[in-house]
N, C-alpha and C positions, 0 to 999 in steps of 0.2 A: 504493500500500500504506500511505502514511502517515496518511489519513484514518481518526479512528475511528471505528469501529461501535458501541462499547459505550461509555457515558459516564455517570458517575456526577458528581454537582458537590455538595458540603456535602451527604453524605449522613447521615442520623439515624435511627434506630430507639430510643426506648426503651421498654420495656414495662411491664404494670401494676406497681405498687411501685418503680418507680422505675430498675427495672435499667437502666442504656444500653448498650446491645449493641453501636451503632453508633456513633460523634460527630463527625460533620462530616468524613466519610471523599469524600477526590477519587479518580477512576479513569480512565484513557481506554486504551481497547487500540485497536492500529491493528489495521486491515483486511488479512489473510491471516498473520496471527501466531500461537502457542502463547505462552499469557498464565500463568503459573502465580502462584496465590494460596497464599501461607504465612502459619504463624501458630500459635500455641500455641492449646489446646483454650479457646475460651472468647473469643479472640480477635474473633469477629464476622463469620468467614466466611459462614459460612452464613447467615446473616442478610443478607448485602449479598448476596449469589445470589440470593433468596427477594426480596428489593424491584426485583434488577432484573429478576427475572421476575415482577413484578405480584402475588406471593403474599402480600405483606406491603405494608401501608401504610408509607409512611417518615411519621415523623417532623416530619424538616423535611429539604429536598433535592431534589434531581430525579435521574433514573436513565432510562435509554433506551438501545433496542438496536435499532439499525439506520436510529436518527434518530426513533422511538416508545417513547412510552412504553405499557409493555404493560399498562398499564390502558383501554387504548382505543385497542392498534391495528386492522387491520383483520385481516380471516384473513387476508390475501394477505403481510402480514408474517408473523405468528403462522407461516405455514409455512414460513418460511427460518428459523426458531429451532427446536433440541431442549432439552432440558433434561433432567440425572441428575442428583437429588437424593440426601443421603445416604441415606436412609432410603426408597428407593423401592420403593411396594406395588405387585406385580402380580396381578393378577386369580386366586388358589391353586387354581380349577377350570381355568384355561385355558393349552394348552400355546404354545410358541412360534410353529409353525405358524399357528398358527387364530389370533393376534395379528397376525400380520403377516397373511394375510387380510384381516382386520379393518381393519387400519391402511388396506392399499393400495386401501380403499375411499373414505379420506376424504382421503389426502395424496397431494396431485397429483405431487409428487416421487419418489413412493414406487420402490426399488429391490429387489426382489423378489431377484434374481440377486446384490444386495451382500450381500443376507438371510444367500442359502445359503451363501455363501463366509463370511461372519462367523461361520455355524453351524459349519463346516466347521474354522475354525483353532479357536474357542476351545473347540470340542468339547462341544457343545450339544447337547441328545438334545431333536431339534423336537418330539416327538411326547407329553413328559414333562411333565405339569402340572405349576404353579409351586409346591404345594406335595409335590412329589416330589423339589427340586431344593434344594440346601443354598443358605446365604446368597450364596458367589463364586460359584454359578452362574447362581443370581437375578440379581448384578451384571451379568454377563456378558452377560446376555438383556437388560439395560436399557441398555447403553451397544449391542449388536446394532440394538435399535429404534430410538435413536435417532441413529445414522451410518447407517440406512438408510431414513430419513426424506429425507436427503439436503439437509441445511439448509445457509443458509450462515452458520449462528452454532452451535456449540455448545458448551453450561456444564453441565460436570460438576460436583458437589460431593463428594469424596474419589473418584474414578474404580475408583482400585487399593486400595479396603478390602474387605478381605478375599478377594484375589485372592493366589495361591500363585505363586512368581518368573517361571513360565512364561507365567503366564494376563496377568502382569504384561508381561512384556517383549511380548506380543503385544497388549495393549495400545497400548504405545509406539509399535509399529509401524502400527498403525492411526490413531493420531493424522496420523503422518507422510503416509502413506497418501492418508490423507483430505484434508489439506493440500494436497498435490500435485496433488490431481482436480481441475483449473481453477486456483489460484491468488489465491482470493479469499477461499476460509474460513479462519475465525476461530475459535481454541479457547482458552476461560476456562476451568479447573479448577482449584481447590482441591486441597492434599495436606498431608500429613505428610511425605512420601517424598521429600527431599530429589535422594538419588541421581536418583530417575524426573525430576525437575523440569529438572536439569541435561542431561541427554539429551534432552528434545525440547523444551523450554521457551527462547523468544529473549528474552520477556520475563519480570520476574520484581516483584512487588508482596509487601512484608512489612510485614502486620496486626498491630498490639499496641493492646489494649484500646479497641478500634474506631476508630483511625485510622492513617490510609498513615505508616509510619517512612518509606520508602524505599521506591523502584522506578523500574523503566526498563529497557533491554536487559542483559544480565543481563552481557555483554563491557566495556559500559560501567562499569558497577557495579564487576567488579573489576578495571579497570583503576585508576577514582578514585573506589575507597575504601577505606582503610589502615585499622588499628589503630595508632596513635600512644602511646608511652608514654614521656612526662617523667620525671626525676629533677629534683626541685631541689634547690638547698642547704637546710641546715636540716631542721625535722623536719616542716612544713606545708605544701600544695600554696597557694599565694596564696591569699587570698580575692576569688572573683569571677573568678578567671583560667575564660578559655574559649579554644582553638583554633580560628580560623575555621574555620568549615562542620564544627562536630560535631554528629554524629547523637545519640550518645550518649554520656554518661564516667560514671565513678566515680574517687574519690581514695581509697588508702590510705597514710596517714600523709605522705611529701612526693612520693609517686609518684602521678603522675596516667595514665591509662589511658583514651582515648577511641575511639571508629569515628567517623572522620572521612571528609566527600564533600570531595577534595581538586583541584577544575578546572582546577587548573597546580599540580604539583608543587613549585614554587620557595616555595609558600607557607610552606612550611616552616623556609624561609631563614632567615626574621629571628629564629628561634626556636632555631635551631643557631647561630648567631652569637652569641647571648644568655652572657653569662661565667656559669659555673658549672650555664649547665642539658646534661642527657645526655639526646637530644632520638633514640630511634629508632621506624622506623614498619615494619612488616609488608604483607605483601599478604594480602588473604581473598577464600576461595572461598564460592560462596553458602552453604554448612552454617557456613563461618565467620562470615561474617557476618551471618546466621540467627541463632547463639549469642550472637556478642558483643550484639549490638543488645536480645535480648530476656532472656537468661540474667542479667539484672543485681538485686542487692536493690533492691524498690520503694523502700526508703528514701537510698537512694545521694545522697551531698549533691551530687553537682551532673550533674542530672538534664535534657539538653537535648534537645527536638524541634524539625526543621526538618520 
């Protein structure tokens, strides 16, 4: 299981005018895991889904799923990969039915009987063209096709937008589901939905302004990694002071405040020992440290990336 499937190494995207969407962003998800991608609107998600499905040229970088890159795999990969894009157009004359039809003509995987029962829980009216169907039923029908493709990679980009708590939590369960059929699939998806991420997500990766802050197993994460906040004496945080292994700080006035990756607790020793500093640290959960990490003024004087 600890081998990855999905690898991204110094990925880049920038686009005409100069935007950089992406910069020098690493990735590796192991093989039979739920990969969840966070990030504030703007972040670079969907842009790194979109290169590592071949839809977009990088930059500068390499990107590969399942040990190709999908600018030149062959089909015989291409069919162990699905992909739900945010914004995904279906055919507005053609109902779900006659899609999968369609499909289980040309994917040798194809699951006809996962079809119905997909139809069946998320409450899918087969026979209703796509544009008879509001936006979360449209979703519904796209993430349907593609878990009944039967790949063994699939990357959603916001799975649960615009789905209502039910259609949501049935979701969830199909990720697991899916997981469970052999042992060897792989799920990358993007969210906002914190909550959703924590229930089926083992691994967790947090995007800000197109590179990895952090990620890893998400039990790991918070296990060692605190919020730390100094007092010193006086009315000024040092100049130049930094806590090993901070992700990120801000100073107001002589209180310093950082999310620190702490790999032996004891680290903290020489800094409690310290005369006159009041040296406490917190535990976070991933919405916590989701917020500390990215909720910070751009201008914040002392601004660190590991």
């Amino acid at each position: 299981m600890n081998d990855p499937v999905i690898l991204a190494h110094d990925l880049a995207k920038t686009f005409h005018g100069g935007h950089i969407a992406v910069n020098g962003l690493d990735l590796s998800v192991p093989r039979g895991c739920v990969y969840g991608l966070i990030g504030r609107n703007g972040a670079g998600k969907t842009t790194t889904l979109r290169m590592l499905m071949g839809l977009l040229h990088p930059t500068r970088g390499s990107a590969s799923l399942l040990g190709h890159s999908m600018w030149t795999a062959p089909r015989a990969i291409r069919q162990r990969i699905a992909y739900v894009s945010q914004e995904h157009q279906l055919p507005a004359a053609r109902c779900t039915a006659q899609m999968c039809l369609d499909l289980a003509k040309v994917h040798d995987r194809w699951d006809m009987a996962a079809a119905g029962r997909l139809a069946d829980r998320f409450g899918i009216r087969t026979d209703a063209p796509m544009a008879a169907l509001s936006g979360g039923e449209q979703r519904k029908v796209a993430v349907l096709l593609a878990i009944a493709s039967c790949p063994d990679v699939l990357i959603l980009d916001e799975p649960a937008a615009g789905l209502d708590p039910i259609a949501r939590r049935h979701l969830l369960e199909e990720f697991i589901e899916f997981l469970g059929d052999g042992g060897e699939r792989t799920v990358l998806f993007s969210t906002h939905i914190i909550e959703d991420l924590e229930r089926v997500a083992e691994h967790v990766g947090i995007i800000d302004r197109g590179r990895m802050v952090t990620g890893g197993r998400i039990d790991d994460l918070q296990a060692g990694t605190r919020r730390v906040q100094i007092i010193f004496p006086g009315t000024a945080v040092p100049e130049g002071f930094r806590i090993p292994g901070t992700l990120r700080s801000h100073s107001d006035g002589a209180v310093l405040t950082a999310v620190v990756r702490l790999d032996n607790p004891a680290t903290l020793d020489p800094l409690r020992a310290q005369p006159g500093l009041r040296v406490t640290d917190f535990p976070l959960g991933v919405q916590d440290l989701f917020i500390d990490l990215l909720d910070q003024p751009t201008t914040a004087p002392a601004l660190a990336w590991t």
